[in-house]
C-alpha positions as CSV (number, residue, x, y, z in Angstrom):
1,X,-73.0,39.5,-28.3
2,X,-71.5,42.8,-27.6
3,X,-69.1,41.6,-24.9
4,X,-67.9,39.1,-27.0
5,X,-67.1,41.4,-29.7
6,X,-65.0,43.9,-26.9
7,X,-63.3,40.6,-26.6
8,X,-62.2,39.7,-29.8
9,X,-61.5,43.7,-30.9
10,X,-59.0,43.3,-27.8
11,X,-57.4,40.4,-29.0
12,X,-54.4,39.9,-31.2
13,X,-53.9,35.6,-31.4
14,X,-57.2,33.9,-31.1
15,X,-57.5,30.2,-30.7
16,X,-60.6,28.8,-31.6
17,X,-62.2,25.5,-30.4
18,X,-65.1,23.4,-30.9
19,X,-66.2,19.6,-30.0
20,X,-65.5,16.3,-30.3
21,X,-67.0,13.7,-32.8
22,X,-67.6,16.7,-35.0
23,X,-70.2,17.8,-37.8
24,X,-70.1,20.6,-40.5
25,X,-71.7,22.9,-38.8
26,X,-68.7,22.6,-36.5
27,X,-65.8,22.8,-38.8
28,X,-67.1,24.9,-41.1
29,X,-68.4,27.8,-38.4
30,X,-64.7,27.3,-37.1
31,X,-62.7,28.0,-40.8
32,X,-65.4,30.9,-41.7
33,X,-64.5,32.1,-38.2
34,X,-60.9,32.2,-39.1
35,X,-60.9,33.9,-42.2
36,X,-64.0,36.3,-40.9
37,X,-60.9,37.1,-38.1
38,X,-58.1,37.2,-40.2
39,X,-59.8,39.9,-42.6
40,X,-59.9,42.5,-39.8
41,X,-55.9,41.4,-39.0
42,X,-56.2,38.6,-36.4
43,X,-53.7,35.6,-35.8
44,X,-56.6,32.9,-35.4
45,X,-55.8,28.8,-34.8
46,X,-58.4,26.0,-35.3
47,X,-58.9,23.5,-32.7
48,X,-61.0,20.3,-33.4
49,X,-60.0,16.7,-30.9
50,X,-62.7,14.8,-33.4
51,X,-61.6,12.4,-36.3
52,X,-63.4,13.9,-39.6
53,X,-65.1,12.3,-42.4
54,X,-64.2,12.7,-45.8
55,X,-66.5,15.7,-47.1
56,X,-65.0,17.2,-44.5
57,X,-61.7,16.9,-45.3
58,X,-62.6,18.0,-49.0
59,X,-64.0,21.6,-47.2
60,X,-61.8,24.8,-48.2
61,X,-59.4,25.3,-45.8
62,X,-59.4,22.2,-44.1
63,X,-55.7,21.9,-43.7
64,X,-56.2,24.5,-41.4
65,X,-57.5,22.6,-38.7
66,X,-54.9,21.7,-35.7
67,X,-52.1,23.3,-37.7
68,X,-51.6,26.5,-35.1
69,X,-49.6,29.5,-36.0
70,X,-49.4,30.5,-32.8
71,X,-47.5,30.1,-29.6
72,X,-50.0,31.7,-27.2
73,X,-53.3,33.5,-27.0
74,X,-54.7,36.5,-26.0
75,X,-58.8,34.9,-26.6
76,X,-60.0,31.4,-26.7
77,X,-63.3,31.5,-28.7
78,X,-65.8,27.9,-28.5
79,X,-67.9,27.7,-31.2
80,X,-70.9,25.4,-31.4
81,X,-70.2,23.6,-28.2
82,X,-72.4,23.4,-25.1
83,X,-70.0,21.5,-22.4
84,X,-66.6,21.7,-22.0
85,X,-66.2,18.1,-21.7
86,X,-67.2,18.1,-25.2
87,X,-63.8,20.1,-26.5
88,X,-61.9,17.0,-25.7
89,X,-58.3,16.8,-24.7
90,X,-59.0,21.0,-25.7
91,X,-61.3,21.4,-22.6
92,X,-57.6,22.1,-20.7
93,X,-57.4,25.1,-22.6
94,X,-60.5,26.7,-21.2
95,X,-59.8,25.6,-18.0
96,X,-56.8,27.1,-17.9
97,X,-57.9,30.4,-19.6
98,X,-61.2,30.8,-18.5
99,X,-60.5,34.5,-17.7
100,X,-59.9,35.1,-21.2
101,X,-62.7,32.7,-23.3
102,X,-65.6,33.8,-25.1
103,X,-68.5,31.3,-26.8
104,X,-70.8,31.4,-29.7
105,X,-73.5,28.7,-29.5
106,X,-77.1,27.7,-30.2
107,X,-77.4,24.7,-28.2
108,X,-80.4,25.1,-25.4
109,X,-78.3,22.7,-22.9
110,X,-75.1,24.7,-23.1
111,X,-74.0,25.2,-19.6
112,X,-72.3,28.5,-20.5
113,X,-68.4,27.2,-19.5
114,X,-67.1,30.2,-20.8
115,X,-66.0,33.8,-19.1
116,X,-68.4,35.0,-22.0
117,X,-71.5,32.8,-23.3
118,X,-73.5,34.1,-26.0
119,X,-76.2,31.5,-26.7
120,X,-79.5,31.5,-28.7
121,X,-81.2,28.5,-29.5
122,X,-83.3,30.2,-31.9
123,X,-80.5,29.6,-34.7
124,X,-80.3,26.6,-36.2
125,X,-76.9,26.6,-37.0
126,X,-73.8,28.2,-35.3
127,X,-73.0,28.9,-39.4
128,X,-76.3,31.3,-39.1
129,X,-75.6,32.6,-36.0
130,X,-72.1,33.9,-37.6
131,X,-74.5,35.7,-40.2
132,X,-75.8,38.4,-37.7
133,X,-72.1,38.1,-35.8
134,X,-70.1,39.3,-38.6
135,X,-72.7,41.8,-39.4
136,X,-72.2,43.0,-35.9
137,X,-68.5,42.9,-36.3
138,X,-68.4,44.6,-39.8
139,X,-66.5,41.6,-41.3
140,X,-67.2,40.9,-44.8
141,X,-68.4,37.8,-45.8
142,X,-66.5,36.4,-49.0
143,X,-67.9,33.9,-51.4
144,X,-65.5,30.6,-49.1
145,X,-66.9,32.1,-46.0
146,X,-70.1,31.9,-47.3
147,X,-69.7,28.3,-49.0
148,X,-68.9,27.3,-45.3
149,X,-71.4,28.8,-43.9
150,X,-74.0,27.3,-46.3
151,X,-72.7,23.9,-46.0
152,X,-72.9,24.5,-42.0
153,X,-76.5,25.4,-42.3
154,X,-77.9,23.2,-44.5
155,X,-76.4,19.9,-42.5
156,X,-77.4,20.9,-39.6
157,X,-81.4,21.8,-41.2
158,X,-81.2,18.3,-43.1
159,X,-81.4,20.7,-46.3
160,X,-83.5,23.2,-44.9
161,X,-86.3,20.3,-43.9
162,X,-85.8,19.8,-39.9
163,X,-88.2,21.9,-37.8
164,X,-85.3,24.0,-37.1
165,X,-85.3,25.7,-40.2
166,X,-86.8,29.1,-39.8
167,X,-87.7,32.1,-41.6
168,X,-84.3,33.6,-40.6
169,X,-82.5,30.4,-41.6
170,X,-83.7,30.9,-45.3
171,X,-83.3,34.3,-45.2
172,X,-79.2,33.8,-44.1
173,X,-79.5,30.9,-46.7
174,X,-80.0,32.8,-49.2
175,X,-78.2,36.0,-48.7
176,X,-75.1,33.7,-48.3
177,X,-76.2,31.7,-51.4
178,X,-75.8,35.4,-53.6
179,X,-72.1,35.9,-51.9
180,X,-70.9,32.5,-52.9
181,X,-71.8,33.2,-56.2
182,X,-72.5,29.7,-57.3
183,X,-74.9,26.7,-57.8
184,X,-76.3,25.1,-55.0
185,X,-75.3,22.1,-56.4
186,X,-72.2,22.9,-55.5
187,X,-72.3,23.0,-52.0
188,X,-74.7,20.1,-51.2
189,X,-73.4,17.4,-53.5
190,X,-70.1,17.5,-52.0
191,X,-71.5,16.7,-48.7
192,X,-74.9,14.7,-49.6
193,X,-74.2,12.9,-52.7
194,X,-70.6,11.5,-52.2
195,X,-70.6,8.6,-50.1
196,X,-67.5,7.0,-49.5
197,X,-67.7,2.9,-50.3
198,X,-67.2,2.2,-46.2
199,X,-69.7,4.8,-45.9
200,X,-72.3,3.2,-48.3
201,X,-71.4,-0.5,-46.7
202,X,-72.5,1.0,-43.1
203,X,-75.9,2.4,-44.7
204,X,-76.3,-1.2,-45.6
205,X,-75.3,-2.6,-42.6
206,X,-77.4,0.4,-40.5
207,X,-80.5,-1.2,-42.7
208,X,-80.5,-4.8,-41.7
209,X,-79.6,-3.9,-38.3
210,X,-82.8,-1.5,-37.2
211,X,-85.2,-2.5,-35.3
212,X,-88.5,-1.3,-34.6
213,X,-90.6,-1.3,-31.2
214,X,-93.9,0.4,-29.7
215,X,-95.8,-0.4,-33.2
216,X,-92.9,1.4,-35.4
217,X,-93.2,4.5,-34.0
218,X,-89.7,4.2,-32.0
219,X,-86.4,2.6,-33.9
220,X,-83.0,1.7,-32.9
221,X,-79.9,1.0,-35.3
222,X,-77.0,-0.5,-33.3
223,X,-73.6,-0.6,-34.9
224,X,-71.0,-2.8,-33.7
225,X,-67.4,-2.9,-33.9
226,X,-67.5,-5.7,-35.6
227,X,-69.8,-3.7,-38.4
228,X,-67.1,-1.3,-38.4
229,X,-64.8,-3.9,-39.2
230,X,-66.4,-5.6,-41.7
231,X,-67.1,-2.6,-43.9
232,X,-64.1,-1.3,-42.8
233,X,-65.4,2.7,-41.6
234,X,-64.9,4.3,-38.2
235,X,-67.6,6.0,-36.2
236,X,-67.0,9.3,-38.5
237,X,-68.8,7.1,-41.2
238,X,-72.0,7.0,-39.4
239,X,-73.5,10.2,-39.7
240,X,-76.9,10.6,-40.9
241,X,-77.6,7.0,-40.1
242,X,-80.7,8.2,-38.2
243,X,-81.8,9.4,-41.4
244,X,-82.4,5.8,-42.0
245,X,-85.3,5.5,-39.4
246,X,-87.0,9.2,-40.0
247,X,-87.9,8.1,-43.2
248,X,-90.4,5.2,-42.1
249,X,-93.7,7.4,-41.9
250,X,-95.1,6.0,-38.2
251,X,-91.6,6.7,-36.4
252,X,-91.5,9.6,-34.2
253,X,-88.1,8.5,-32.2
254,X,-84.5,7.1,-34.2
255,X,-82.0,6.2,-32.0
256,X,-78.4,4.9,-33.5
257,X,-76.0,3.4,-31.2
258,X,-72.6,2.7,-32.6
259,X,-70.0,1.2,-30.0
260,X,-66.5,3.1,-29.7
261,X,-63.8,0.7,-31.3
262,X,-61.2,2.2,-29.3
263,X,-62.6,1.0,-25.8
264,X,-64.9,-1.5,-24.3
265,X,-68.6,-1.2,-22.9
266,X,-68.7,2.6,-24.6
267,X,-71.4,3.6,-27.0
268,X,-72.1,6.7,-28.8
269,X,-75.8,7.3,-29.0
270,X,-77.4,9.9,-31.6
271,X,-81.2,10.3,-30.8
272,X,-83.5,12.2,-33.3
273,X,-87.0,13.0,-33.1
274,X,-90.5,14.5,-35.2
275,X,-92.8,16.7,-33.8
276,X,-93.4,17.6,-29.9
277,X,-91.2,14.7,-29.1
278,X,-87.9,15.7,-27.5
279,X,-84.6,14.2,-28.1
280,X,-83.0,16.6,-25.5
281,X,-85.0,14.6,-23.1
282,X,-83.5,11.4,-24.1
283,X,-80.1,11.9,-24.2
284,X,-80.2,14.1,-21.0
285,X,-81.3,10.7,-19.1
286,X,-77.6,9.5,-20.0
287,X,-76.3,13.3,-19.5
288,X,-76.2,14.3,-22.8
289,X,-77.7,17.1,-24.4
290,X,-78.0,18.8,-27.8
291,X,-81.7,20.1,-29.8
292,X,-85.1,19.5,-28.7
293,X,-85.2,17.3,-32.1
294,X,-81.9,16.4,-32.4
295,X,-79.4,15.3,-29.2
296,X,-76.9,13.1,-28.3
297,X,-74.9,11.5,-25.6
298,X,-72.2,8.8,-24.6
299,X,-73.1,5.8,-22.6
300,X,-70.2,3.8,-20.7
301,X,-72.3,0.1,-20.6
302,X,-72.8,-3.1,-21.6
303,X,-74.9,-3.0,-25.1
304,X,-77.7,-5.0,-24.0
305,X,-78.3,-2.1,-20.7
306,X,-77.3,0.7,-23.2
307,X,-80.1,-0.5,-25.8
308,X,-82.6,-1.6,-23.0
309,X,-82.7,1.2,-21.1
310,X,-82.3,3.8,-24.2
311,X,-85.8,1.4,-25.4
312,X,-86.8,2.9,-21.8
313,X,-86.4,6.4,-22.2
314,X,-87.7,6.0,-25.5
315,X,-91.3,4.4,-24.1
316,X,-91.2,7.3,-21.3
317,X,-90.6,10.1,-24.0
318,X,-93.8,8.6,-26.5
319,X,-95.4,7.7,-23.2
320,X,-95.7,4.3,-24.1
């Protein structure tokens, strides 16, 4: 952590990047980055090559996002990303600046891309990590950093429930919680309770569609572009659709598989799992990556190989 703070102290303009088909924990570790850097006098420029769904777009600072300030950068900083590939069309950038990138990141798969990698997967969030960071750093939190940074860590933890959730992460939780200044209420209903009507037609959809093999215990939702037509959404609606399946009591592995509308024979797969069982190992079968409960990856395929051999994996993970 110490080298990537020599960094940023030698840095005027910062640009700072993190992945495609993004979450909150993204975003909202991106903005809190931002205004952590701009307290101590940095120029700093938010990156994201992702659509966004609309809590999102409701998040403070929002407009912030891809609306640079900046001509050029001294720093390139990658938050919450663990391959490069995954910084989309923004992956240039690092390649062309390596010498002068940095990373922040809790993802056990992260392949360190960066001049500068620090990574520890024992953080649930890259919003918790930023805790002990800006501690390091001296920045003061404010009450919007910490409403990011809360609404970071708690999607990521499912609300503080996923087995990710450590003694740390209620510790930052609620430290943050005191700096905000406000109800809880306020933070999670924004993002949990305010489905969008397309949103609310793919849960419906996501329920008639799942399936269930290897006596319940392993469940796949597929969503088609025709689904995504019908209820008219994008793939930015599906999140939390493996929610869907965790909730049946004998499933240990939820898979959602929702096909890319903008091409043909490509899926994006989110895999989650309970217990000892490892998404990670999943999704690396495809060459994706992510959590050991909680991973992802992109499959270019027809549906009926992408589901079948997904099923596979699956079977070989619960060793079925």
């Amino acid at each position: 952590m110490n080298r990537v703070i020599a960094a940023i102290d030698n840095a005027k303009n910062i640009a700072i990047l993190s992945h495609i088909k993004t979450d909150c924990d993204a975003v909202c570790s991106s903005l809190a980055f931002k205004l952590g850097l701009e307290s101590i006098g940095k120029n700093a420029d938010v990156y994201i090559d992702s659509g966004f769904s609309e809590q999102m777009v409701t998040l403070p600072y929002f407009d912030k996002v891809n609306n640079p300030t900046c001509k050029t950068y001294d720093l390139y900083v990658c938050l919450d990303n663990a391959d490069i590939d995954r910084l989309g069309k923004y992956k240039y950038k690092i390649m062309k600046h390596r010498a002068i990138s940095v990373q922040l990141d809790h993802h056990g798969t992260n392949t360190r891309y960066c001049k500068i990698n620090y990574v520890n997967e024992k953080y649930a969030a890259t919003c918790e990590l930023l805790y002990d960071f800006f501690g390091a750093m001296n920045i003061k939190i404010n009450s919007v950093m910490a409403r990011l940074m809360l609404t970071g860590i708690y999607t990521d933890t499912g609300k503080l429930s996923y087995s990710n959730t450590t003694a740390n992460t209620l510790f930052v939780a609620s430290r943050l919680l005191k700096i905000y200044g406000e109800s809880l209420d306020t933070v999670c209903r924004p993002i949990f309770s305010s489905k969008t009507y397309p949103e609310f037609c793919i849960n419906k959809i996501a329920y008639n569609n799942a399936e269930f093999f290897c006596d319940n215990k392993i469940g796949i939702i597929v969503i088609t572009t025709e689904n995504f037509k019908s209820a008219n959404a994008t793939i930015d609606d599906t999140h939390g659709l493996t929610d869907i399946l965790l909730s049946v009591k004998s499933i240990g592995i939820a898979i959602c598989i929702s096909q890319d509308i903008s091409q043909d024979n490509c899926y994006f797969v989110s895999v989650r799992t309970k217990g000892e069982l490892s998404a990670r190992n999943i999704a690396e079968v495809f060459g994706g990556g992510g959590h050991f409960n909680a991973s992802g990856c992109k499959i270019f395929d027809t549906l009926q190989n992408a589901k079948q051999n997904l099923l596979q994996a699956a079977k070989e993970e619960l060793k079925w």
